[in-house]
N, C-alpha and C positions, 0 to 999 in steps of 0.2 A: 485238597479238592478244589478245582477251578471254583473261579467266582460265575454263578450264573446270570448270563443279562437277560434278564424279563422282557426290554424292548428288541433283543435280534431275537426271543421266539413269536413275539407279536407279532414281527415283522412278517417270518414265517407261517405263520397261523393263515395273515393277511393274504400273501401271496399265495398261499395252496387254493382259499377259496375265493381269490379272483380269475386264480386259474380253471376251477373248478364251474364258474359261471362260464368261463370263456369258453371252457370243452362244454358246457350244458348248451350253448347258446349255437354252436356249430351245428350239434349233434338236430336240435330242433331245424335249422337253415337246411339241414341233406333231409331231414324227413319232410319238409315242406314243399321239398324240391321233388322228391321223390313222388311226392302225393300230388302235383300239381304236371309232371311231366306226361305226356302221352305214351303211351304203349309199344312195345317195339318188338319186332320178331327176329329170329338169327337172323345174322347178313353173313354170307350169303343164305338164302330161304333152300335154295334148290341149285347146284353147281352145275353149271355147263348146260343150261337149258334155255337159250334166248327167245325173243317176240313172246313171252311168254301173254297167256290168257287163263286170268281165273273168273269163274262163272260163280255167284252163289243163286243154287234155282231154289224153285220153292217144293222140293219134294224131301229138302232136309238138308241136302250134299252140296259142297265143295266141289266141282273142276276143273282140273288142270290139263292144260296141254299148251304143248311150246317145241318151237326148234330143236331137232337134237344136233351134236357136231355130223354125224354122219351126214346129214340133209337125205336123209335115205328111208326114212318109215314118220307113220304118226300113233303117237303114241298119247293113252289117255288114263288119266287115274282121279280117283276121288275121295272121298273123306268125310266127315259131319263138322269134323273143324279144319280152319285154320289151316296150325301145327300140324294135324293129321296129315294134311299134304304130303309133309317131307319122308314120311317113310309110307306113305300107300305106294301099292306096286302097281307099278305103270305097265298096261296093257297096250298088244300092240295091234292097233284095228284095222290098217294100210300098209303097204310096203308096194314102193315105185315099182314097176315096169322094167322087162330088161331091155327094153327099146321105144323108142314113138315119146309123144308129146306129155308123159309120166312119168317118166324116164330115171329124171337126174332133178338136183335142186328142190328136194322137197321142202318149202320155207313156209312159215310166219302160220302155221295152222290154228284156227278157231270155232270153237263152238259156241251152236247159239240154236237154242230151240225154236223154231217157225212153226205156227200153225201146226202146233201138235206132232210135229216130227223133229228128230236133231239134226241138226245142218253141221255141218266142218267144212270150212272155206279153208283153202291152201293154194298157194303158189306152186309148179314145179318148169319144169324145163326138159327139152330134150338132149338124148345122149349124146347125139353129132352134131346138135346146137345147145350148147349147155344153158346161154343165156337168152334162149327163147323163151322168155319167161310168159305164163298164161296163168287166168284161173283158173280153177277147178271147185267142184263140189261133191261131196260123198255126204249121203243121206240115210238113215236106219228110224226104222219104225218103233223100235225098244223100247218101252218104256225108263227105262234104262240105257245109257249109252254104251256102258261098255256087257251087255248083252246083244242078241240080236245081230244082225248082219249088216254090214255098212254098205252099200251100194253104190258104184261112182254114177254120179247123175248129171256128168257132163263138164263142158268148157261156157265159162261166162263169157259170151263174145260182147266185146265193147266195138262204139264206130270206130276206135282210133285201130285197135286191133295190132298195136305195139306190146311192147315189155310192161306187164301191167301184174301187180301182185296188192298183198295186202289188204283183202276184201274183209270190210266190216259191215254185219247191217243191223238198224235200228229204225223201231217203228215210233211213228209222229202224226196224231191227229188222224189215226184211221187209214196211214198209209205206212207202207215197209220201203225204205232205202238203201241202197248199196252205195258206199262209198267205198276207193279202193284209191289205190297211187298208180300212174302209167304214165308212159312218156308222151309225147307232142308230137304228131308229124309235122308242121311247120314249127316250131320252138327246138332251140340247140341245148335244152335241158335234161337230167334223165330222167325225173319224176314229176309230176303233180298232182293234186290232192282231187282224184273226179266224184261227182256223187247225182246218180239218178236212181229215178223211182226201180221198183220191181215190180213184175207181173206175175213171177214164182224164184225159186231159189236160184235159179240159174239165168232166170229170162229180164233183161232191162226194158223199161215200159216209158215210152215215152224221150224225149232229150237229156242228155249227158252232159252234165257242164265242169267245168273246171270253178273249184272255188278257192285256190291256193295254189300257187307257183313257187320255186325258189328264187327268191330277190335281194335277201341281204345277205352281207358278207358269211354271217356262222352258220346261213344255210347252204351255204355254196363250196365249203372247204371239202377240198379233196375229189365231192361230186356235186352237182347242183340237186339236190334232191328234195322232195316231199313226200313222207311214206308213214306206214303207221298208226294211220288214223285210231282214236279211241274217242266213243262219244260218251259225254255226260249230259242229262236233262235237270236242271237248278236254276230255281231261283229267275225263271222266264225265262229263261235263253236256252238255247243248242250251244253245248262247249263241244269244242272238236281238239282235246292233243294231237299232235304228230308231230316225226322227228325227221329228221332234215342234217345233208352234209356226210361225209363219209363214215363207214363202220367202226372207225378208230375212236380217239379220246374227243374227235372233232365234233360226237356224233352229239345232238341235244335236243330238247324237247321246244315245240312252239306250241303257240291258244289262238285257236279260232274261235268264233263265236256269232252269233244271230237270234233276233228277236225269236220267241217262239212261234208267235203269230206272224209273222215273217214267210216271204215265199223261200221255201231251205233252195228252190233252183233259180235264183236270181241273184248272180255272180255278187251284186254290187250290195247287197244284203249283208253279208259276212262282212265282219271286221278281223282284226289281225293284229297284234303284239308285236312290235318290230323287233323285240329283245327276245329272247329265249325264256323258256320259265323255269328250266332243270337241265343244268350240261355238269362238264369237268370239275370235279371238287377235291382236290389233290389230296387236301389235305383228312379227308375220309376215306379217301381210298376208291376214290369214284370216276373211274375214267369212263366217256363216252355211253352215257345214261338215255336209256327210251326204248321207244317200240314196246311201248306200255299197252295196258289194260286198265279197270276201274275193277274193286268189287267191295263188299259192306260187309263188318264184323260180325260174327257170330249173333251181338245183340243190337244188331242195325244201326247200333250210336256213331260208329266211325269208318270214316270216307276211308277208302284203301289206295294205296299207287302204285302198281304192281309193276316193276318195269327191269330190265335187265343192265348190265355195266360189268366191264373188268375191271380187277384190284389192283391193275397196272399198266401202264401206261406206253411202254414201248413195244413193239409188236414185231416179229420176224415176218418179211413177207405179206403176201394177202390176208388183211381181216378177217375176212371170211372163213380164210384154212386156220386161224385162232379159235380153237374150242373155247374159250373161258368166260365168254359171255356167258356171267352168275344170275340168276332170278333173283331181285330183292322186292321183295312188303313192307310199303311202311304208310303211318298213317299220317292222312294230310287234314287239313283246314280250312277254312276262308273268309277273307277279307270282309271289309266292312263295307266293300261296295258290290259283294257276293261271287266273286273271283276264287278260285283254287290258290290255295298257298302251298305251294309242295316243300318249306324250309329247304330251301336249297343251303343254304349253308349249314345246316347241321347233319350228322352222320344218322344211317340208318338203326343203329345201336348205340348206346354210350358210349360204348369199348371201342369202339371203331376205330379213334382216335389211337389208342394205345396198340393197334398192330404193325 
């Protein structure tokens, strides 16, 4: 029978239960980790659905509506939560025109309640001018949006009365604004960022000003653009996102901003981020991020950023003819000087890393 050594099972003894504090010691680090991380939802939230726009009103529901690849109808769905989004069945409340200025290019749709009726701004274009691009407005009395009848109630005519899309409005101090993207008839750019008052859903009340152009380099790649607009009210100021630069991986988010008490139609009022605040994140899987929205969790605790992006980066032909503009949700932050922190460098999911 071997001779037994007492000190190699001490030894043994010793390293099981230094090993055993070291897995104990882990195991607490992922749970505190766990417990201290913010909340995440699928990435992709919604596949092949861009400009996306989630509403949360106060009659209980969630709304969605966003770009389809076809650019050919608008389509709208709802939910109580969240998650529910992802399998409510989308209703189709519009379908373009077989001709005329309805046409073709049905883009960037939004809803937004006005003075007790639903409003849905949209882009479209005509079929022997594709890129005539104009706004539009459909209006339903429903207390419910996807009940009731949608009524088109017209073209937003702007002075400049170019290629003009992307209409957002939000009310400020007693009054309602339209801001929207259009082009310049003297300026060699193809968007900028306009915003005046309103007199009803479709009618501009008052001057038109330009409060954003494109000027630095990652807003000029591929197109010189500014589009997109989404406003947040925080923390005293008017934040204005929008995205800028071609529909590819080039595509990224910039921050406007303005006193609240501030004239919002006094060009020189607004400041401006020279850096981007949300682009290309390769290593998430995040090519060409924006044309976002804003909305608040289920328990009103956390800011949402709702914005669209491909899981990939090279593109056959026009952007546009690329269906894979994904919807993602995820929740964001802010700084200690009360700014939006969208973590640009971390993934919409944990996993994200790992596909």
């Amino acid at each position: 029978m071997p001779e037994l050594d007492d000190n190699a099972d001490n030894n043994n003894v010793g390293f099981m239960k230094n090993t055993s504090l070291i897995l104990a010691s882990l195991f607490m680090l992922v749970l505190q980790a766990c417990s201290t991380a913010l909340p995440s939802y699928p990435s992709p939230f919604i596949e092949q659905r861009a400009d996306p726009w989630l509403l949360k009103h106060d009659d209980g529901f969630y709304y969605f509506i966003a770009s389809v690849p076809e650019f050919d109808r608008i389509e709208l769905r709802r939910a109580t939560s969240i998650e529910g989004l992802r399998e409510a069945p989308a209703k189709v409340v519009w379908r373009k025109h077989d001709s005329g200025p309805l046409s073709v290019n049905i883009w960037a749709p939004e809803l937004h309640r006005i003075d007790g009726q639903w409003v849905i701004y949209f882009a479209a274009g005509e079929q022997d001018i594709p890129f005539k691009i104009r706004m539009f407005a459909l209006v339903n009395d429903a207390a419910n949006p996807l009940d009731g009848e949608w009524h088109e109630a017209g073209q937003i005519r702007t002075p400049a009365d170019t290629f003009a899309l992307d209409a957002t409005s939000f009310e400020h101090q007693g009054k309602r604004y339209l801001l929207w993207a259009e082009g310049h008839p003297e300026r060699d750019y193809n968007s900028a960022l306009w915003l005046a008052e309103l007199a009803d859903v479709t009618t501009l009340k008052g001057p038109a000003v330009v409060i954003s152009e494109p000027e630095f380099d990652w807003e000029t790649r591929g197109y010189a653009v500014n589009e997109g607009a989404a406003v947040l009210k925080r923390h005293g100021r008017i934040l204005v996102t929008y995205s800028a630069s071609a529909t590819d991986a080039s595509y990224a988010m910039g921050l406007l901003w303005i006193d609240e008490n501030a004239n919002l139609l006094e060009p020189s009022q607004w400041h401006k981020q020279k850096a981007p605040v949300f682009y290309t994140d390769a290593e998430s899987h995040r090519f060409g991020p924006g044309h976002n929205s804003f909305s608040r969790s289920e328990d009103d605790t956390q800011d949402l950023l709702v914005y669209h992006a491909r899981n990939y980066e090279h593109i056959e032909g026009n952007p546009l003819g690329d269906p894979n503009r994904h919807t993602h949700v995820r929740v964001f932050s802010w700084d200690e000087d009360g700014f939006p922190d969208f973590r640009q460098g971390e993934p919409d999911s944990p996993l994200e890393h790992l596909q």
